[in-house]
N, C-alpha and C positions, 0 to 999 in steps of 0.2 A: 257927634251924631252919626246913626248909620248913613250910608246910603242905601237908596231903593233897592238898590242889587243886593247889597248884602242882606238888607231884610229877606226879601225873597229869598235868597239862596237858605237862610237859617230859617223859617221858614219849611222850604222844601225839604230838608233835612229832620226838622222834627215831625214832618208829615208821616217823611218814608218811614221813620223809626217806630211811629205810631201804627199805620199799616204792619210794619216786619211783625210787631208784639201783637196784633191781633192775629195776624196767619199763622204764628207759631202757636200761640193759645190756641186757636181751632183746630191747628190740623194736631194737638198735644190731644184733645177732646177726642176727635177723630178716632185716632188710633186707640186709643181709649174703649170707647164704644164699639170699635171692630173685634177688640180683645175681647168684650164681655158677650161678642156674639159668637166668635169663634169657638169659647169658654162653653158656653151653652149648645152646640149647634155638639161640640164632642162629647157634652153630658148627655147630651138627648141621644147619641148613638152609642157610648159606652151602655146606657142604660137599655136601649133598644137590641144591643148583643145580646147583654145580661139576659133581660126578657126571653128572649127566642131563645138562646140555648136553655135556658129554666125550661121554657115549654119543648125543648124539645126532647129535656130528658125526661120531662113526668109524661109526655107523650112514649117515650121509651118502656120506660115505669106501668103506667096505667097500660099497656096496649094489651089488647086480647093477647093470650100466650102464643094459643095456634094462629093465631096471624102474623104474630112477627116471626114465629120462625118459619112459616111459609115466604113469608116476608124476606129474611134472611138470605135461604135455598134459594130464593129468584132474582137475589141481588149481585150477587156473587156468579158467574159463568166459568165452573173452573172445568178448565177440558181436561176429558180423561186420558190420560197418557201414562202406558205402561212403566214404575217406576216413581211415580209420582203420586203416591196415596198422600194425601193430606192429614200428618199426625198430629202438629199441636205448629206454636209457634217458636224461633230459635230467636236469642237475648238481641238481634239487631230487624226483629221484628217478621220479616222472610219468612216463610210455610216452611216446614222442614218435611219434607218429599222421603217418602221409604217407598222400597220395592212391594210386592205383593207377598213374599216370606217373612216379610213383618208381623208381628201376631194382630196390629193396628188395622192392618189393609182392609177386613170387613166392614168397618165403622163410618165410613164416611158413602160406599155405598149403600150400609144401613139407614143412613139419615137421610139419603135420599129416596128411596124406599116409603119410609114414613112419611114423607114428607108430600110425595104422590097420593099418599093413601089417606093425608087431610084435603090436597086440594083437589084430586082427579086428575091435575094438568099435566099433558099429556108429552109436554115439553121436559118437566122436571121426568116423567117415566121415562122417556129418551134417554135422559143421562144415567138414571138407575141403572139401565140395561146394559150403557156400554163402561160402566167402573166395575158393575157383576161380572161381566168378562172377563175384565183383565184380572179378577179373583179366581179364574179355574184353573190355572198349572198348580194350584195348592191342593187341588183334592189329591194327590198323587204325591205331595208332600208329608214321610214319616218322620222326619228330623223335630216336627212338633206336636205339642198337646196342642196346640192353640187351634184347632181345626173347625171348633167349634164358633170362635169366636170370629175366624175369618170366614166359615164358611155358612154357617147357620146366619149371621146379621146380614149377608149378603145376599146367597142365593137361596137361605129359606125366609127369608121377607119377601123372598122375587116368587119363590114357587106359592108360597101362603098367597099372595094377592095376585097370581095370572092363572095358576093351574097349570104354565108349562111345563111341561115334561121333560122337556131339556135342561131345565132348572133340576127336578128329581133327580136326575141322572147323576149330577153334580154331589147330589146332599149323599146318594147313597155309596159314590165311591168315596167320598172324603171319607164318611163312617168307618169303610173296610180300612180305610188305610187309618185312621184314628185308632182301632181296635186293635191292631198290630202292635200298641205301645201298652200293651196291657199284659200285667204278670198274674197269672193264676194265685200265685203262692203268697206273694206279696197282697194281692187283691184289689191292686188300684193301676191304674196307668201310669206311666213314666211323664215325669212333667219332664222336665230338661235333661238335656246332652252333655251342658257347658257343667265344669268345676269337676271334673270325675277325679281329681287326686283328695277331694274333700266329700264328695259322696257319692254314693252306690247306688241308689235309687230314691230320687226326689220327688217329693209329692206337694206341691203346693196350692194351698185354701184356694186360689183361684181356677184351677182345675175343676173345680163343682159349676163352674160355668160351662163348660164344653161337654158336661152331660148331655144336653138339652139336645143334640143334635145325634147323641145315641137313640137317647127315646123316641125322637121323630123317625129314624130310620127305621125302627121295629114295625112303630103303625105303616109306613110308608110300603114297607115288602114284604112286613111280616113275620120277619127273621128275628127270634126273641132272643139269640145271643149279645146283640147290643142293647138289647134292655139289661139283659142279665150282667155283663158287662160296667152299666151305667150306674147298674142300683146295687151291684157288690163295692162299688167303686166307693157310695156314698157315703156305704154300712162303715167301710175302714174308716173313711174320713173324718166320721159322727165319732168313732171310738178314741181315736189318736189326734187328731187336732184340735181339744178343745181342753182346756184348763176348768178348775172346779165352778169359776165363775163364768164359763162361757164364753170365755174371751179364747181368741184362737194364733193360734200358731202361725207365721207364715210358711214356713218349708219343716217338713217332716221327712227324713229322710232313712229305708230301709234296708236291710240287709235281702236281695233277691233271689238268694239260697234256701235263706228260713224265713222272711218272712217279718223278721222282727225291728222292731226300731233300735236305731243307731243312735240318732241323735233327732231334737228338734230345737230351731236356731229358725234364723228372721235371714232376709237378705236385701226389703226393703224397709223395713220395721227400723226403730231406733235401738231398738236392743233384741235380742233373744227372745225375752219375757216380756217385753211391751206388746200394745195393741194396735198393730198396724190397722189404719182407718178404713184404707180401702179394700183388706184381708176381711176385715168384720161383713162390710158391704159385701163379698161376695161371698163371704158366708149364709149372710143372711138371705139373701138372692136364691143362692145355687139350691139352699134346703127346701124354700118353698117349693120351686119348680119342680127340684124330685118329689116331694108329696102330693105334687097334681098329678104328674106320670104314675105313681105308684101306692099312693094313699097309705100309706105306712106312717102310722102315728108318732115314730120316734124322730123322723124329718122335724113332722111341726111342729112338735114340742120341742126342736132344736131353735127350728128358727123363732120361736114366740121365746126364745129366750133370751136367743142371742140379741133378740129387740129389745129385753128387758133390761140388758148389761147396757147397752148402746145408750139407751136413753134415760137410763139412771145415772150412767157416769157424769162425776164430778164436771171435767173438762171440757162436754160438752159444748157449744157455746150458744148462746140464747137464741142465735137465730136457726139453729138446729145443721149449721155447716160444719163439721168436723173439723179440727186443725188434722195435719195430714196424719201422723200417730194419736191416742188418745192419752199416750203416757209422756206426750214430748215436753220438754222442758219451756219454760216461759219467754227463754230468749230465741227460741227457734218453732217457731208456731203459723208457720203457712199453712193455709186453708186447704183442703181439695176436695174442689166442689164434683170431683167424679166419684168420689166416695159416695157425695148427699143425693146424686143423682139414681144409682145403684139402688141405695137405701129407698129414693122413694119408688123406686118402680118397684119394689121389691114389696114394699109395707100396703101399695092397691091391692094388689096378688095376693097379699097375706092377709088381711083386714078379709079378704072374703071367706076367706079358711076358720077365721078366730070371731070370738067374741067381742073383744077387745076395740071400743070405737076409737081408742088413742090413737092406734095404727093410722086408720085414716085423716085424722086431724092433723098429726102428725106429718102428715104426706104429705096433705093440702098446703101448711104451713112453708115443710121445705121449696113446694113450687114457686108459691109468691113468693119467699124471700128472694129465691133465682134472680126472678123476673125483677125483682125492685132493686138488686143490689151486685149483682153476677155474670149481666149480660156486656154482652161486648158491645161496641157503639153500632148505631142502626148503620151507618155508613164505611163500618171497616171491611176495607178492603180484600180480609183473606175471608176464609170459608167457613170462618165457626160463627158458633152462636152462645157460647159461656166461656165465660175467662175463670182467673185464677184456680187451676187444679194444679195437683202437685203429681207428678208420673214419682221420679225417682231422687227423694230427698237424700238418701247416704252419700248421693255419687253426686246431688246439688245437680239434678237436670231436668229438666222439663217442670221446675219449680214457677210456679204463681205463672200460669199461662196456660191458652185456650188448649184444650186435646180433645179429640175426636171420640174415645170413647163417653167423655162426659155430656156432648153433643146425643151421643145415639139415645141413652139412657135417661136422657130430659125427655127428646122426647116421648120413648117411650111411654114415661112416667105419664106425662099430658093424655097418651090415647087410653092407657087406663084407667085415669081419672075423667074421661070425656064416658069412657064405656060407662061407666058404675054410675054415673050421670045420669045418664040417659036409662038405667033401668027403673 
């Protein structure tokens, strides 16, 4: 028989064991149900991310166009510092900064310009005033065609919306010295300096953009030589840059003796005889504008055509953004949305000239696709407002990334579809 002791002792022994097997059972439970709350506690905030960022890109998506990029312009405080024009983004994300002899340097004082002129605020004209500055050693600048582009987005949006006169001052030396690159014989202005062991005088499709700042300088003092200048300049351009279907050339280059063409060749286009995107856009752009200054019917009917080639082409692509050639091949098809921006400011302007309601639908179309699929995130850190444009695919640079002039020409596009609005 036991004794008492040893009872108790087996006893106490199967007590503990008894106790050990429920506190491991409960705290196995425990852990358990802390697991399925942790489980839920990271499902209810994976889902509560998902949410918000959802809403905050169809918040991106849906926003009024002119308030986000007013929106944009005020988020961003980029100081003006001589050297530091803001042209697109470089592959490690960083602003890539050019001097003011950039042909870029207008465009981002352009945007801000417009950008004054949606909201009044007096702050964002502050900065207008001091990036226009650091754009005037360029009026004295003949080494470029591009005078129009640095100096008309900058200081005639500044003169257009103050009246200063110090601004005028600016538009009508650049002129004189833009005028200087002009050959009687030839009939068009010099676009570039660079490649003289391959051409004699080069004329390229984008050059019908820096018209625009000849024909202000006539109304401006009068002097009908830069009209004359402007509107010989286009006559060449309408005759020798354009192929049987409208599709255009990008560099034309002449012999400045006679007058005649050498050759015409691409030099950011994918070949010779393709159809550079952004060459089209400022075809179609630069014609209208001379048909405002000059009401000469062979302009419009240029550009009401070159719109016909653009948007009957095959390649197009459904949301009406251009891949950056129109003849590029399928494995190399970057978008560039500074072509589609071009094109719509280009088709408000034109749509008022034509019959044609396509034009404008068309417009309207390219903006909201922008705005639902092109914008950059409301919180990026640099100073644009539209991603993937293509600058220079041959050379692979400035490919699928934000640039300044695609920025200038949204907006634009937005005030003249706010104007035609409102009539």
């Amino acid at each position: 028989m036991q004794t008492i002791e040893a009872a108790l002792e087996q006893y106490s022994r199967a007590a503990f064991y008894r106790i050990t097997i429920q506190i491991h059972f409960f705290m196995s439970k425990l852990l358990v149900a802390l697991s399925l709350v942790v489980i839920v506690v990271c499902h209810q905030a994976c889902t509560s991310n998902q949410e918000t960022q959802a809403a905050e890109n169809q918040k991106s998506t849906s926003a009024n166009p002119l308030d986000f990029v007013i929106s944009r312009v005020k988020s961003v405080d980029y100081p003006a510092r001589a050297g530091a024009f803001p042209r697109s983004l470089e592959p490690n994300g960083e602003v890539r900064k050019v001097p003011s002899k950039d042909w870029t340097s207008g465009f981002y004082p352009g945007v801000l310009w417009y950008a004054f002129e949606l909201s009044k605020d007096p702050a964002i004209k502050k900065r207008a005033e001091e990036w226009t500055w650091l754009v005037e050693p360029e009026k004295t600048n003949d080494r470029t065609h591009d005078m129009g582009f640095k100096i008309n987005c900058s200081f005639g949006n500044a003169y257009r919306l103050t009246s200063n006169e110090d601004y005028k001052a600016v538009i009508l030396e650049s002129a004189a010295t833009l005028a200087t690159r002009y050959n009687d014989t030839v009939g068009c202005i010099r676009s570039w300096d660079f490649n003289r062991e391959t051409w004699d005088f080069p004329v390229i499709i984008d050059n019908m953009m820096n018209l625009e700042l000849l024909f202000l300088a006539t109304q401006y003092a009068g002097d009908s030589s830069y009209y004359d200048i402007a509107y010989q300049h286009a006559k060449t351009t309408l005759e020798n840059h354009f192929r049987e279907d409208n599709s255009s050339y990008h560099v034309v280059d002449y012999d400045p003796e006679t007058g005649e063409v050498r050759m015409k060749v691409t030099h950011q286009g994918i070949s010779d005889e393709s159809s550079w995107a952004r060459g089209q856009a400022w075809g179609l752009y630069g014609f209208t504008m001379a048909y405002r200054f000059t009401k000469d019917s062979s302009f419009l009917k240029k550009a009401q055509a070159i719109y016909q080639y653009m948007f009957s082409h095959p390649s197009l692509p459904g949301d009406l953004i251009p891949y950056w050639d129109y003849d590029a091949p399928d494995d190399n098809k970057p978008r560039d949305v500074s072509a589609a921006t071009v094109t719509a400011s280009a088709l408000y302007e034109l749509s008022d000239f034509s019959a044609n309601s396509n034009m404008r639908e068309h417009a309207d179309q390219i903006l909201a696709n922008l705005m639902k699929n092109y914008t950059v995130p409301e919180n990026a850190p640099h100073p644009f407002i539209l991603d993937h444009s293509t600058g220079n695919m041959p050379k692979t640079d400035e490919v699928d990334v934000p640039i300044s002039y695609a920025d200038y020409y949204f907006i634009e596009a937005l005030l003249r579809q706010k104007e035609l609005d409102l009539r």
